[in-house]
Backbone as ProteinMPNN parsed JSONL, in Angstrom:
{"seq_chain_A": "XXXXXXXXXXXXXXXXXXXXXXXXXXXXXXXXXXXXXXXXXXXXXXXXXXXXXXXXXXXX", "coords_chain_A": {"N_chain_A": [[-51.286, 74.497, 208.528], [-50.271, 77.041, 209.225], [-52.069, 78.064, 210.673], [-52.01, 75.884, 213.274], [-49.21, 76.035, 213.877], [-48.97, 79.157, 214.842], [-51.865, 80.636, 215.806], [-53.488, 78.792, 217.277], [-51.687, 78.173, 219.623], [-51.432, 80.642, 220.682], [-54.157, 81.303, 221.224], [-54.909, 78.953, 223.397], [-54.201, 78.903, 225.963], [-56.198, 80.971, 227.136], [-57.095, 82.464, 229.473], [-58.865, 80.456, 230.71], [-60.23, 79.161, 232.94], [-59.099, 76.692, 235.087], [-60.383, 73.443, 236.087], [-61.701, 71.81, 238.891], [-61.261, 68.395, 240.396], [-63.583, 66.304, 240.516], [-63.801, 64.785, 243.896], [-65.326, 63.969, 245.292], [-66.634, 60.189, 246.301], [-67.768, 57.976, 243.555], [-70.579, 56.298, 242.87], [-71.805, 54.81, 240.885], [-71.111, 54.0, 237.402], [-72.104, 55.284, 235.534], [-73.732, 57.755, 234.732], [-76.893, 59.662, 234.562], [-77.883, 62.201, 233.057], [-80.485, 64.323, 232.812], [-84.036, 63.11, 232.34], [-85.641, 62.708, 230.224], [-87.731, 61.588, 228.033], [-86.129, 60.126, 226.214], [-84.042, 59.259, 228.335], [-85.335, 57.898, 229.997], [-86.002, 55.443, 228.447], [-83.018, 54.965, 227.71], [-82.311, 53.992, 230.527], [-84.025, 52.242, 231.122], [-82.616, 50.242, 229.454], [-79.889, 49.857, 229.989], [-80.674, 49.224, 233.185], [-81.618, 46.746, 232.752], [-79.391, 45.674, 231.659], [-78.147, 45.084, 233.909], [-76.942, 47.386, 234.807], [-75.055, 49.619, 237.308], [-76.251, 52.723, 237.352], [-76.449, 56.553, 238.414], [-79.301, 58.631, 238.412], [-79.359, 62.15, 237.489], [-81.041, 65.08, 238.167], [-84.305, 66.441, 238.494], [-87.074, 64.265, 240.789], [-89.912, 62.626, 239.765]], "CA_chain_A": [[-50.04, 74.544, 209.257], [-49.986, 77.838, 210.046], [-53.356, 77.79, 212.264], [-51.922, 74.927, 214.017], [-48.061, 76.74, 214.426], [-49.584, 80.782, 215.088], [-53.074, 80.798, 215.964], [-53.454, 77.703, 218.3], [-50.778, 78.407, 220.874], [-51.728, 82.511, 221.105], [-55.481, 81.074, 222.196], [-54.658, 77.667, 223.563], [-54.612, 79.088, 227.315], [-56.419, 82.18, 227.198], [-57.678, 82.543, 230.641], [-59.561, 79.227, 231.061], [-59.695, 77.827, 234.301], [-59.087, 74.932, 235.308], [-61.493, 72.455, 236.581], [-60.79, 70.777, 239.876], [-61.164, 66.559, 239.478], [-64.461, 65.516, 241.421], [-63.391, 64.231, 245.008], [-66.586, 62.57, 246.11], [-66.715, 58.867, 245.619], [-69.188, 57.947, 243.054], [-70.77, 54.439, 243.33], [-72.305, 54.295, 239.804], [-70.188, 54.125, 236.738], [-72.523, 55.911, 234.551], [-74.785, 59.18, 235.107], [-78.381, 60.047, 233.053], [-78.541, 63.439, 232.852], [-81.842, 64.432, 232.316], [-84.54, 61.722, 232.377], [-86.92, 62.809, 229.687], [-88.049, 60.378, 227.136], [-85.073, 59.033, 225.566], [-83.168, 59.248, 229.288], [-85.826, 56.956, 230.701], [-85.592, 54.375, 227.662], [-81.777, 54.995, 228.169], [-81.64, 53.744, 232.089], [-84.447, 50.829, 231.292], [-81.894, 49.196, 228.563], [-79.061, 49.286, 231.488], [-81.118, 48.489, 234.396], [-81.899, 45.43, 232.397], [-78.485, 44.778, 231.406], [-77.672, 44.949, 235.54], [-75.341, 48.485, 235.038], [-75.355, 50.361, 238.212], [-76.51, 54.303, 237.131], [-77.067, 57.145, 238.81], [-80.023, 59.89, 238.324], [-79.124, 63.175, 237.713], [-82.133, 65.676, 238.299], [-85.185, 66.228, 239.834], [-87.35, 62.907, 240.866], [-91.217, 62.755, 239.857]], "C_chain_A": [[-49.893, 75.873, 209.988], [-51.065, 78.39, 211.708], [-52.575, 76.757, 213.359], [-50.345, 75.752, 214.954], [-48.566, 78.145, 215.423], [-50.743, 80.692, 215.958], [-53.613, 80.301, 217.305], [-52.558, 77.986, 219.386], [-51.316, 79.485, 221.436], [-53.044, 82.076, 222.327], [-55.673, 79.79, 223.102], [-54.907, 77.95, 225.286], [-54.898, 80.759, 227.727], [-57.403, 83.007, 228.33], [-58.794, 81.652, 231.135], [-59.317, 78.674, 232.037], [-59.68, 76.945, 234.292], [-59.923, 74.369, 236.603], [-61.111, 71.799, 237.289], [-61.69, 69.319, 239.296], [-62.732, 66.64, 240.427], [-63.754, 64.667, 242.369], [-64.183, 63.325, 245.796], [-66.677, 61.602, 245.297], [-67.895, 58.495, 244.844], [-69.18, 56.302, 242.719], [-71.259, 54.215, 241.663], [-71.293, 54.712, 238.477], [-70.935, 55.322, 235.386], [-74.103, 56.939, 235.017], [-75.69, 59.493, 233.784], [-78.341, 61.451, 233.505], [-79.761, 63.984, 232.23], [-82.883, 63.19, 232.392], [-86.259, 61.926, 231.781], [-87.434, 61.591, 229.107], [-87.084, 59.438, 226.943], [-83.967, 58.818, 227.17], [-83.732, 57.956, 229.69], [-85.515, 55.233, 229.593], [-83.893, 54.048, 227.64], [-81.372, 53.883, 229.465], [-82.685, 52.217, 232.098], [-83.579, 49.603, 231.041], [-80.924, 49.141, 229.797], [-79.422, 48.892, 232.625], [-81.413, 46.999, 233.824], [-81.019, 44.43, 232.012], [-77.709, 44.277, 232.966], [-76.28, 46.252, 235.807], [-76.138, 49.389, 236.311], [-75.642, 51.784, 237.363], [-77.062, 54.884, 238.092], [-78.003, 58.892, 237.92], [-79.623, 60.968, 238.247], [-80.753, 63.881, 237.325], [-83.295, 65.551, 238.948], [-85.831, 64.788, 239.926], [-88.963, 63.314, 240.509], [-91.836, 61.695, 240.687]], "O_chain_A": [[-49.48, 75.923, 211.147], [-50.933, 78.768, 212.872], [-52.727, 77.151, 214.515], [-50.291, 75.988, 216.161], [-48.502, 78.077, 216.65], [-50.396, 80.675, 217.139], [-54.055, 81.006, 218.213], [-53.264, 77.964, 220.394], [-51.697, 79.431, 222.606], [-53.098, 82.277, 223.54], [-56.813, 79.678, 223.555], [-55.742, 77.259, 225.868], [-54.172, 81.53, 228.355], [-58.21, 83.907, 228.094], [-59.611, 82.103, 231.937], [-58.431, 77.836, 232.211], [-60.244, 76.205, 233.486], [-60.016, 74.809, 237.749], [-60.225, 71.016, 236.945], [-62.414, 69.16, 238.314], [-62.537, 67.5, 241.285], [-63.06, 63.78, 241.871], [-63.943, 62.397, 246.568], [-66.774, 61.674, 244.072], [-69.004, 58.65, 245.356], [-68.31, 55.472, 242.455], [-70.895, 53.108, 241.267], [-70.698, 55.785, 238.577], [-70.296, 55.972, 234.559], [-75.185, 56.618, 235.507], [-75.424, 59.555, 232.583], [-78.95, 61.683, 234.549], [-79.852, 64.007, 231.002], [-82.296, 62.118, 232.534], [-87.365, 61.647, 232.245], [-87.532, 60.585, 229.81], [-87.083, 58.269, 227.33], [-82.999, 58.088, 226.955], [-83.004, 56.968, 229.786], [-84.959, 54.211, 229.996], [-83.546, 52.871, 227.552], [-80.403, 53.124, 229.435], [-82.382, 51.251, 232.798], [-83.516, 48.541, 231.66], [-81.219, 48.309, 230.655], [-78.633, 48.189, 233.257], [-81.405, 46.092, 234.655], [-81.173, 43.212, 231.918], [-76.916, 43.345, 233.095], [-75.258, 46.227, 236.493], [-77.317, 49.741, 236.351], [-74.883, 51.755, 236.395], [-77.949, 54.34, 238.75], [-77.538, 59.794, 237.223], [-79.242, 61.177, 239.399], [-81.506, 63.412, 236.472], [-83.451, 64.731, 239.854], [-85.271, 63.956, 239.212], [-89.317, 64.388, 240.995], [-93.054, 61.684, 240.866]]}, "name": "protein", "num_of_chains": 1, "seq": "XXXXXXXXXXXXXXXXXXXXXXXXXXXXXXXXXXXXXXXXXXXXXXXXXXXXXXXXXXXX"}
């Protein structure tokens, strides 16, 4: 209780900016970051279920 009353408020906005929203339209509902091993087995299982994704990173 008292962490949550004291503690929490003091550091709660302690010079953290704020993050504008993303403004560019994005066509795919779901982003791979990275596309090592488990990214690529990741984007097979949804390309197979028919989910749009997009790539994040470089391309080989």
């Amino acid at each position: 209780m008292l962490l949550d009353k004291l503690l929490l408020p003091r550091y709660a906005n302690c010079g953290v900016p704020v993050l504008e929203e993303i403004s560019e339209p994005q066509e795919a509902p779901i982003v791979i970051a990275g596309f090592g091993r488990y990214g690529q087995i990741v984007a097979r299982v949804m390309l197979a279920q028919g989910v749009r994704l997009h790539r994040a990173g470089p391309r080989r």
